[in-house]
C-alpha positions as CSV (number, residue, x, y, z in Angstrom):
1,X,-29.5,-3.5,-36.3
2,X,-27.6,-5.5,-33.9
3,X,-27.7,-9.6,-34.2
4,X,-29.7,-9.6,-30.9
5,X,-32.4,-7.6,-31.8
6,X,-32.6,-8.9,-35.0
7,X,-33.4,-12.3,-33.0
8,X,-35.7,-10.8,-30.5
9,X,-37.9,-9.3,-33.6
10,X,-37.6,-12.7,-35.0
11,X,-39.4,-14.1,-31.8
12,X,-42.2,-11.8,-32.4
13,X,-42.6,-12.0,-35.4
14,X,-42.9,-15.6,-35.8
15,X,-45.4,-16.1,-32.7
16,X,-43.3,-16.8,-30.2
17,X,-44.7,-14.4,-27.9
18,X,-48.1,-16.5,-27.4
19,X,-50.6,-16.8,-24.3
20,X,-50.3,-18.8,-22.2
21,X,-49.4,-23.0,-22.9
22,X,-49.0,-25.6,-20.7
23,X,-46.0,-24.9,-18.1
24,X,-48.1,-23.2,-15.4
25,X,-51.5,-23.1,-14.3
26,X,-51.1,-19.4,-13.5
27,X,-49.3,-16.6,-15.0
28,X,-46.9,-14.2,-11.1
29,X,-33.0,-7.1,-17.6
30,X,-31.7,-7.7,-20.6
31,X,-28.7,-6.1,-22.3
32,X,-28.7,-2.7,-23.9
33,X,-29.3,-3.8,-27.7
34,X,-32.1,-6.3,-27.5
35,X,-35.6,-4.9,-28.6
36,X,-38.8,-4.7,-27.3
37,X,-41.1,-6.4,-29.5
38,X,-42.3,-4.3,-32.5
39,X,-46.3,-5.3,-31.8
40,X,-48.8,-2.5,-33.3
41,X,-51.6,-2.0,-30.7
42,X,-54.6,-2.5,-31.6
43,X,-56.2,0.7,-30.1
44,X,-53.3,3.1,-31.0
45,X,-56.6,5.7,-29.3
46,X,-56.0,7.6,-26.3
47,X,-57.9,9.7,-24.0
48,X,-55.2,10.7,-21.6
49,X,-56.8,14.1,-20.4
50,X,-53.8,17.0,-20.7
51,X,-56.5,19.9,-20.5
52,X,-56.4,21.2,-16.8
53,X,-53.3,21.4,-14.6
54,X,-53.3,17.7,-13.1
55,X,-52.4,14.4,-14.9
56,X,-53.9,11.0,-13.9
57,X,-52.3,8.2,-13.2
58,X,-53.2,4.9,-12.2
59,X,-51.5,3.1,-9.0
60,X,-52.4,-0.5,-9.0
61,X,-51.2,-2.7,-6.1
62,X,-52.6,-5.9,-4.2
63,X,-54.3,-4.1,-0.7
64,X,-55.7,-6.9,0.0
65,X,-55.0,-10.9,-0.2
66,X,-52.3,-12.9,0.3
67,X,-49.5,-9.8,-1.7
68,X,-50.6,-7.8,0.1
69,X,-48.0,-8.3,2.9
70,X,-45.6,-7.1,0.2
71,X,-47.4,-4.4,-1.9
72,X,-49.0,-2.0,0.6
73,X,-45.7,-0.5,0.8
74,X,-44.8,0.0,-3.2
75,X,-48.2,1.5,-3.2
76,X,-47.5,3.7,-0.2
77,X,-43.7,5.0,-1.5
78,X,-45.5,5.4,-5.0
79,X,-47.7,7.7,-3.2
80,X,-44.5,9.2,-1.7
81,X,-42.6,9.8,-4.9
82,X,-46.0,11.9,-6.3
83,X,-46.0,13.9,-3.7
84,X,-42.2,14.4,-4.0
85,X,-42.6,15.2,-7.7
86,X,-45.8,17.7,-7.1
87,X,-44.1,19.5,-4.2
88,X,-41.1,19.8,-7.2
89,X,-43.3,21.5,-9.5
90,X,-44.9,18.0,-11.2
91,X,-44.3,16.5,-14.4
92,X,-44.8,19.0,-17.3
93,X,-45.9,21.7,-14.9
94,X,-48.8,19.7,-14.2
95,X,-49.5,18.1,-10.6
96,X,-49.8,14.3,-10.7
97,X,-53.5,13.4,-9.5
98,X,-53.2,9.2,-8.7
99,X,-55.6,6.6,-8.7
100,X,-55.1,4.1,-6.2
101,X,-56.8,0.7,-7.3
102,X,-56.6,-2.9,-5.4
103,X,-55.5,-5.8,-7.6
104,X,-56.7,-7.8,-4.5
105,X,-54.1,-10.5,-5.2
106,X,-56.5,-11.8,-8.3
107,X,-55.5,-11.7,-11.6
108,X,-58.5,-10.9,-13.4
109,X,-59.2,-8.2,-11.2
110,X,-55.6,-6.5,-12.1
111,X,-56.7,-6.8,-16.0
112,X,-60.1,-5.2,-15.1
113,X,-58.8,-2.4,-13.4
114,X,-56.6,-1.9,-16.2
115,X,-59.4,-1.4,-18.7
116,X,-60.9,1.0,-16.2
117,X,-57.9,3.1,-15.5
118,X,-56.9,3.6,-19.5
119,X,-60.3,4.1,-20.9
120,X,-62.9,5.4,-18.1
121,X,-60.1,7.2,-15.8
122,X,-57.6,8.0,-18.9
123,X,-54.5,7.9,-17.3
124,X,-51.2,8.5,-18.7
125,X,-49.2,5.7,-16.7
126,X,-50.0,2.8,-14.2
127,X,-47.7,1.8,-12.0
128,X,-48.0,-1.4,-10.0
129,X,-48.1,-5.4,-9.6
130,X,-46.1,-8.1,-8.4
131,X,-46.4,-11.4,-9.1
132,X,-45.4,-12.3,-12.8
133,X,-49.1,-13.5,-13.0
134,X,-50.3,-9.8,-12.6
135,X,-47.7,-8.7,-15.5
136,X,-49.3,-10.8,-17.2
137,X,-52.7,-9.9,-16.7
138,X,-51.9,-6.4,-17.4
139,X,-49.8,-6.6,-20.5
140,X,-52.8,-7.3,-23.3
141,X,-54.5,-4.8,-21.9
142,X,-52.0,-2.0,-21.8
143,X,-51.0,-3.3,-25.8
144,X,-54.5,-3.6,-26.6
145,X,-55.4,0.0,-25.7
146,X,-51.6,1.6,-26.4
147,X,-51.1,2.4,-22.5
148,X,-47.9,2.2,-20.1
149,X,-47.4,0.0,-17.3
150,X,-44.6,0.5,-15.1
151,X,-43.2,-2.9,-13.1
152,X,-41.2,-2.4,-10.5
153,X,-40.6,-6.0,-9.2
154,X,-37.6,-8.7,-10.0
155,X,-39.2,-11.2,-12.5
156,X,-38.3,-14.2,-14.8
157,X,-36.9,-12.5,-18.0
158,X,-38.1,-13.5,-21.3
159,X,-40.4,-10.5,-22.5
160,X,-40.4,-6.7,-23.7
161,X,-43.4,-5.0,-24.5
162,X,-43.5,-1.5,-26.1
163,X,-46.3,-0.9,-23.1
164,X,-43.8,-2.1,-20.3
165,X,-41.3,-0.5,-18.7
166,X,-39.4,-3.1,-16.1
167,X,-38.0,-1.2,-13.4
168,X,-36.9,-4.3,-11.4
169,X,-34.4,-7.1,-12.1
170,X,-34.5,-9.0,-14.9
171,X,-33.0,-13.0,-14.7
172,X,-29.6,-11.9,-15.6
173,X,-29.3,-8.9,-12.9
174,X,-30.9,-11.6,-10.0
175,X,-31.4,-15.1,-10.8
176,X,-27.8,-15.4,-12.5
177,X,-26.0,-13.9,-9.8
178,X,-27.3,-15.5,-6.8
179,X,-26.0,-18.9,-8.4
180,X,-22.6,-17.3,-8.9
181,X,-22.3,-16.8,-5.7
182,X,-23.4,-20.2,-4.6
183,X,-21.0,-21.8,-7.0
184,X,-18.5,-19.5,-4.9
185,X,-19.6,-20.5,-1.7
186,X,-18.4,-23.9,-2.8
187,X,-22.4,-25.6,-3.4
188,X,-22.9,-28.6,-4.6
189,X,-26.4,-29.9,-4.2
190,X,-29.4,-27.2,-4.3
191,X,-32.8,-27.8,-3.3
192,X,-35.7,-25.4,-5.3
193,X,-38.7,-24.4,-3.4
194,X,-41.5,-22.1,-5.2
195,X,-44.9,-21.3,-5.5
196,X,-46.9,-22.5,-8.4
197,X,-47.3,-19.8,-11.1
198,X,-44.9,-18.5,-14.0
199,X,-41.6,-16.9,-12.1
200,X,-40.5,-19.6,-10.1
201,X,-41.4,-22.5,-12.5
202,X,-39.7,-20.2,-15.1
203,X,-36.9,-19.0,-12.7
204,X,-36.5,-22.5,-11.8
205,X,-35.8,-23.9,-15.2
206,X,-33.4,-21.4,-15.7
207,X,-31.9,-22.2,-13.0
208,X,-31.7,-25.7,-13.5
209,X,-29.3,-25.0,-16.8
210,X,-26.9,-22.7,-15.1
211,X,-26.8,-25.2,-12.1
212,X,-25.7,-27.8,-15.0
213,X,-22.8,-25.5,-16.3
214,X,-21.7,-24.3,-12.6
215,X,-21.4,-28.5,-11.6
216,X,-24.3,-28.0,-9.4
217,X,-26.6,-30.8,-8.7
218,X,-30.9,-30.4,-8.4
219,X,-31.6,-32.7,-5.8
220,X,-35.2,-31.7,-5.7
221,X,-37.9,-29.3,-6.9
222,X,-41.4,-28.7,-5.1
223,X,-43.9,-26.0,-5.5
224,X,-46.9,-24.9,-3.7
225,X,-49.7,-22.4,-4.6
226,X,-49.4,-19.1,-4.1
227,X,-52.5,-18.7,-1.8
228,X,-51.3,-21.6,0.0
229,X,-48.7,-22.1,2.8
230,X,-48.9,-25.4,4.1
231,X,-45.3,-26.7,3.1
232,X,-45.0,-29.4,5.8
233,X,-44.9,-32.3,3.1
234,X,-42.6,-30.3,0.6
235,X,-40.3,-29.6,3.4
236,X,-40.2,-33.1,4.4
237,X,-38.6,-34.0,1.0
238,X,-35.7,-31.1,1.2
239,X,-35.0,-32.8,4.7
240,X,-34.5,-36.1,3.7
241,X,-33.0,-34.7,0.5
242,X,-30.4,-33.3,2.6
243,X,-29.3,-29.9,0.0
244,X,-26.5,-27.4,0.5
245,X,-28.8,-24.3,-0.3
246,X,-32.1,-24.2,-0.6
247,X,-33.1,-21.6,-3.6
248,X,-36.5,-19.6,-2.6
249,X,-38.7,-18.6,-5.5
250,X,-41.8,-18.6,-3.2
251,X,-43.7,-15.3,-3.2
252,X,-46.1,-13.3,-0.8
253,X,-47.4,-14.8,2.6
254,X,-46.8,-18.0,1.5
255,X,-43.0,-18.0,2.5
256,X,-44.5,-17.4,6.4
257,X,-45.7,-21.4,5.8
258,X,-42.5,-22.4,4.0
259,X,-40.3,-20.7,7.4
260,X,-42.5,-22.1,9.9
261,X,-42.5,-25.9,8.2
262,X,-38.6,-25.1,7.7
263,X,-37.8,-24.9,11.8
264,X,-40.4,-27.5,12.3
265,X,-38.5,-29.7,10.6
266,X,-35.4,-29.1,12.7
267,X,-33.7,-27.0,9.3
268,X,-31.6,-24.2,10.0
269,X,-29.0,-21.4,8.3
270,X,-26.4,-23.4,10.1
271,X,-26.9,-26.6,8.1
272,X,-29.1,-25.9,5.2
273,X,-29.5,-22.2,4.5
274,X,-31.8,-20.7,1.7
275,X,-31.4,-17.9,-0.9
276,X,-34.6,-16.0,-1.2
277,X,-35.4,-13.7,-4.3
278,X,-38.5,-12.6,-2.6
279,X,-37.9,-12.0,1.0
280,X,-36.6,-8.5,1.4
281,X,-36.5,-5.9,4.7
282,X,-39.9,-5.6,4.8
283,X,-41.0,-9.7,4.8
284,X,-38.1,-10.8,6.7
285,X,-39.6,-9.2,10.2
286,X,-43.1,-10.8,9.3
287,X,-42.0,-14.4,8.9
288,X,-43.6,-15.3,12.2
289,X,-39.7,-16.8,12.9
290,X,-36.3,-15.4,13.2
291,X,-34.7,-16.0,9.7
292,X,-30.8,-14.5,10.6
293,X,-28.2,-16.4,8.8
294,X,-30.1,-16.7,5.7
295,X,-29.6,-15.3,2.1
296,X,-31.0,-12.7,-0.6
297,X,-30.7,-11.7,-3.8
298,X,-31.7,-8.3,-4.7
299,X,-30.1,-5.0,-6.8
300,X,-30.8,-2.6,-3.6
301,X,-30.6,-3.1,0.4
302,X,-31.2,-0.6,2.4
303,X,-28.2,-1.2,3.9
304,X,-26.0,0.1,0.7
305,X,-23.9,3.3,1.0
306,X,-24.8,5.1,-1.8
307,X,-24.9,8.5,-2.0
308,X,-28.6,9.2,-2.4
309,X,-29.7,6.1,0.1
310,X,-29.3,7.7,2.9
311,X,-32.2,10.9,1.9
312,X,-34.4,8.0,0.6
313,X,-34.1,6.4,3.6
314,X,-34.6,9.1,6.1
315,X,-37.6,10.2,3.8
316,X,-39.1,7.0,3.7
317,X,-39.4,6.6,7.3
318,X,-40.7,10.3,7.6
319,X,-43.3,9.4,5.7
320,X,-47.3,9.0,7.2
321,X,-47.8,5.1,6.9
322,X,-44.3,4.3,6.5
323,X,-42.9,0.9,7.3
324,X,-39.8,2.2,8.8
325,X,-37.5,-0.1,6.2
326,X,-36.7,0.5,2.8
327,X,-36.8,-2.6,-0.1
328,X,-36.0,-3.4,-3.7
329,X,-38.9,-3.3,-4.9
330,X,-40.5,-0.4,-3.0
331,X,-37.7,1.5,-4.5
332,X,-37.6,-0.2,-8.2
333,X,-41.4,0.9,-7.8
334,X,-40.0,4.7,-6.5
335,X,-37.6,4.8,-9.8
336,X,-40.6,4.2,-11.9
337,X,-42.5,7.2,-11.1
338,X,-39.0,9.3,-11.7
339,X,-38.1,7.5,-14.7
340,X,-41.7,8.5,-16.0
341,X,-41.4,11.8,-15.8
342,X,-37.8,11.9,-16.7
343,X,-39.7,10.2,-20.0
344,X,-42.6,12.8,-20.4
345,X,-40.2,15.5,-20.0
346,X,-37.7,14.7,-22.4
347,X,-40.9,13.9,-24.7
348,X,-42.6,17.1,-23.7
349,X,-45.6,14.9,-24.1
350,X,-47.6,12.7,-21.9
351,X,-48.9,10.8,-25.1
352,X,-47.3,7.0,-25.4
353,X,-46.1,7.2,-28.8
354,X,-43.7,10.4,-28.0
355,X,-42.6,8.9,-24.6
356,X,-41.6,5.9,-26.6
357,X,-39.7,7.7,-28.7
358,X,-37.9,9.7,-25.9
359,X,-37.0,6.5,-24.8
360,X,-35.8,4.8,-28.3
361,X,-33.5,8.0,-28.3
362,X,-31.6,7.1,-25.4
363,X,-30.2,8.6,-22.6
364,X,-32.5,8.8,-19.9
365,X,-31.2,8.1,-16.4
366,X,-31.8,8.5,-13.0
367,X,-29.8,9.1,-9.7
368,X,-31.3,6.4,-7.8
369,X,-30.9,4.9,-4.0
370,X,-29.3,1.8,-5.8
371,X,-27.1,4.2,-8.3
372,X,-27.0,5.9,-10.8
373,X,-29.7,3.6,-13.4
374,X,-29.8,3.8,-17.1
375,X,-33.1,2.7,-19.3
376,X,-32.1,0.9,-22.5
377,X,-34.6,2.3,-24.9
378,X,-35.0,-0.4,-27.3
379,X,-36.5,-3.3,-24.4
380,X,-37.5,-0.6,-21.7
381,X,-35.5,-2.2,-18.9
382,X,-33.0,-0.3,-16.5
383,X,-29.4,-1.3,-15.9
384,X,-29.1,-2.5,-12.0
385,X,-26.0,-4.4,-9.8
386,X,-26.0,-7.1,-8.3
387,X,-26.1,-7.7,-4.2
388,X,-26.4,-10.8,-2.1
389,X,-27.2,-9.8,1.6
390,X,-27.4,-12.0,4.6
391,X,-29.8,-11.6,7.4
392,X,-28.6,-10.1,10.4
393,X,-30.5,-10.2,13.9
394,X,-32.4,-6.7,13.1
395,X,-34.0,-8.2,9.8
396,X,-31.5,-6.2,7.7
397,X,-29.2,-7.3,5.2
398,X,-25.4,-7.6,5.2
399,X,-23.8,-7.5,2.2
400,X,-21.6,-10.2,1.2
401,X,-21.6,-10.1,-2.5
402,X,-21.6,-7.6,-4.7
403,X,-21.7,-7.6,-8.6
404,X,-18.4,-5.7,-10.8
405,X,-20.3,-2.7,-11.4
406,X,-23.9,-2.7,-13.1
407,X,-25.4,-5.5,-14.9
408,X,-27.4,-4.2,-18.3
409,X,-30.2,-6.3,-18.7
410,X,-30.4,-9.1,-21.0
411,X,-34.0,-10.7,-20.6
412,X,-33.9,-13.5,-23.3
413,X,-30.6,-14.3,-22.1
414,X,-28.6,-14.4,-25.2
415,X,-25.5,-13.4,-23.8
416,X,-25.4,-16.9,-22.1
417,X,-24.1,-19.9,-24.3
418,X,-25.6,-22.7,-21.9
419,X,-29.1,-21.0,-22.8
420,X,-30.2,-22.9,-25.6
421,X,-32.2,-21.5,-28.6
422,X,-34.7,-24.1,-28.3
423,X,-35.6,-23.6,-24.6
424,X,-35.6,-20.2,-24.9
425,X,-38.4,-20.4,-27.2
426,X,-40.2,-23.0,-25.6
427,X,-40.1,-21.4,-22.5
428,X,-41.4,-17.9,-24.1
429,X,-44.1,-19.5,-25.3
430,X,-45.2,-21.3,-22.1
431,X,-44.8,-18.0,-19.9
432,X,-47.3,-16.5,-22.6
């Protein structure tokens, strides 16, 4: 057993993995040897219905609220990548039947849904959610009743579940290498700007270490709620605080406040640009504002020549509802679905326990828009590089950064020696 995981089962095993303590008021990869906790649900039941010739699964996405600017479209290219899949012959043999739910942007609701989908609907999968705060909704439920959930969004690190399956970046395939590039675009002073729940306060503290080790000085940290976007006061303070960068852990419609309350103040790219982890091709055009000149950190673009982006593309805008622009995490949430039934198959069995152990056994790739992606078995998140894209004047994304190859996740961060032991765990704890 390798040191880390023998330190990641240590976490869990002494409690470190607890609900939520008292860094947030709200609950929003990792390198190939660290372990997905070793938890034993406490339903290990199922009623995941194999009998006919469909499967169910469960597509849970914010419709409505204030995500919902953001995860109409992971919902709509899930629906996409089922009908690819059933047109291919399914998963299995059998045609995937989805259940489209609304998380409505409230985390109670995405828990409740949850319990509906497993144990009334009996899915074999769900696939959906955004905001760390709907993980973390989800994630007792799936362990409680020994289901999957599939995440397709960037997040703040610092978990694996044997229920999860993280097809977006983790801190050390986003976070890490948006501040490398800062510290080689010669910043010195950086300004953090997030909405109140567990990424961004989580991101941020992150953050704040690296920024210590790269010679980079915090000259301010505000926050705002996610359902709110009044940021005139908060942006007041980055004015007179007068930053480098601005780094943007706000999620959802929110970042349309931050933006406006930004050119109010007479900011701009030229003098005071921001890094966004959260604004991708499809928010940038709804921003109420022209954002060109400004930064983000993501693993795919849709401007990336790869060899399958340009088919995903050109399907994606084919298809009825489309948005017309592709997105990380529209097509982390499109790897999901394939990496599912690259799971079942190698399994040959939709039941958790076997897909689990198809994934323990390694091996399991796929040829995504971003590359070619490989899932680490052991804490069920996917290899990914790094990009950092600038805004052009058609709201896509120039690439001006790139990583050395793929990054393979490393969610507790134990690969970095400015990460200390002790923050680590008190920041586990907190996230809950």
């Amino acid at each position: 057993m390798s040191t880390i995981s023998k330190r990641l089962r240590t976490l869990v095993a002494t409690g470190a993995l607890v609900t939520t303590a008292a860094l947030v008021l709200a609950g929003c990869g990792a390198r190939a040897g660290d372990a997905a906790p070793e938890a034993e649900p406490a339903d290990a039941g199922s009623c995941i219905d194999t009998s006919g010739d469909t499967i169910k699964l469960g597509f849970l996405n914010s419709l409505t609220g204030g995500m919902a600017i953001s995860e109409k479209t992971v919902s709509n290219v899930l629906h996409m990548a089922a009908d690819e899949i059933n047109a291919s012959g399914g998963i299995l043999g059998k045609q995937i039947e989805y259940i489209q739910e609304d998380g409505a942007t409230d985390w109670p609701t995405f828990a409740e849904k949850t319990e509906k989908l497993l144990t009334q609907d009996c899915v074999g999968a769900i696939f959906g959610g955004w905001t760390s705060s709907s993980r973390k909704a989800v994630k007792p439920v799936v362990e409680e009743h020994n289901g999957l959930f599939f995440y397709p969004v960037q997040y703040e690190g610092l978990e694996a579940s044997p229920n999860i399956y993280y097809t977006g970046a983790t801190t050390n395939q986003q976070i890490i290498p948006a501040m490398d590039f800062l510290a080689a675009q010669g910043v010195k002073t950086l300004f953090l700007a997030g909405s109140d729940y567990v990424f961004p306060r989580t991101a941020n503290a992150i953050i704040k270490l690296y920024a210590a080790e790269l010679g980079i000085e915090i000259v301010g940290e505000e926050y705002v709620p996610l359902d709110k976007d009044d940021w005139t006061t908060q942006v007041a303070k980055i004015v007179a605080a007068k930053p480098d960068f601005i780094f943007n852990t706000i999620n959802g419609s929110s970042n349309v406040g931050f933006v406006k309350a930004y050119y109010d103040a007479g900011l701009s790219p030229e003098t005071t640009p921001i890094i966004s982890v959260s604004i991708a091709e499809e928010e940038a055009p709804a921003m109420g504002h022209e954002v060109t000149g400004n930064y983000a950190s993501w693993n795919y673009f849709q401007s990336l020549d790869t060899p399958n982006n340009p088919k995903f593309i050109a399907d994606w805008q084919a298809y009825p509802g489309s948005s017309g622009v592709t997105s990380d995490p529209m097509e982390a949430a499109y790897i999901s679905l394939y990496l599912y039934k690259a799971l079942v198959e190698k399994a040959g069995s939709f039941e958790v326990d076997a897909v689990n152990a198809a994934a323990a056994a390694g091996g399991i790739t796929f040829d995504a828009p971003e590359g070619t992606v490989t899932l680490d078995g052991e804490n069920h998140h996917i290899s990914k590089p790094g990009h950092i894209g600038k805004i052009n004047a058609d709201n896509q994304f120039e690439i001006v950064w790139e990583s050395d190859g793929f990054i393979e996740p490393d969610p507790y961060l134990y690969g970095y020696d400015w990460f200390p032991a002790d923050v680590r765990d008190s920041l586990v704890a907190s996230a809950g």
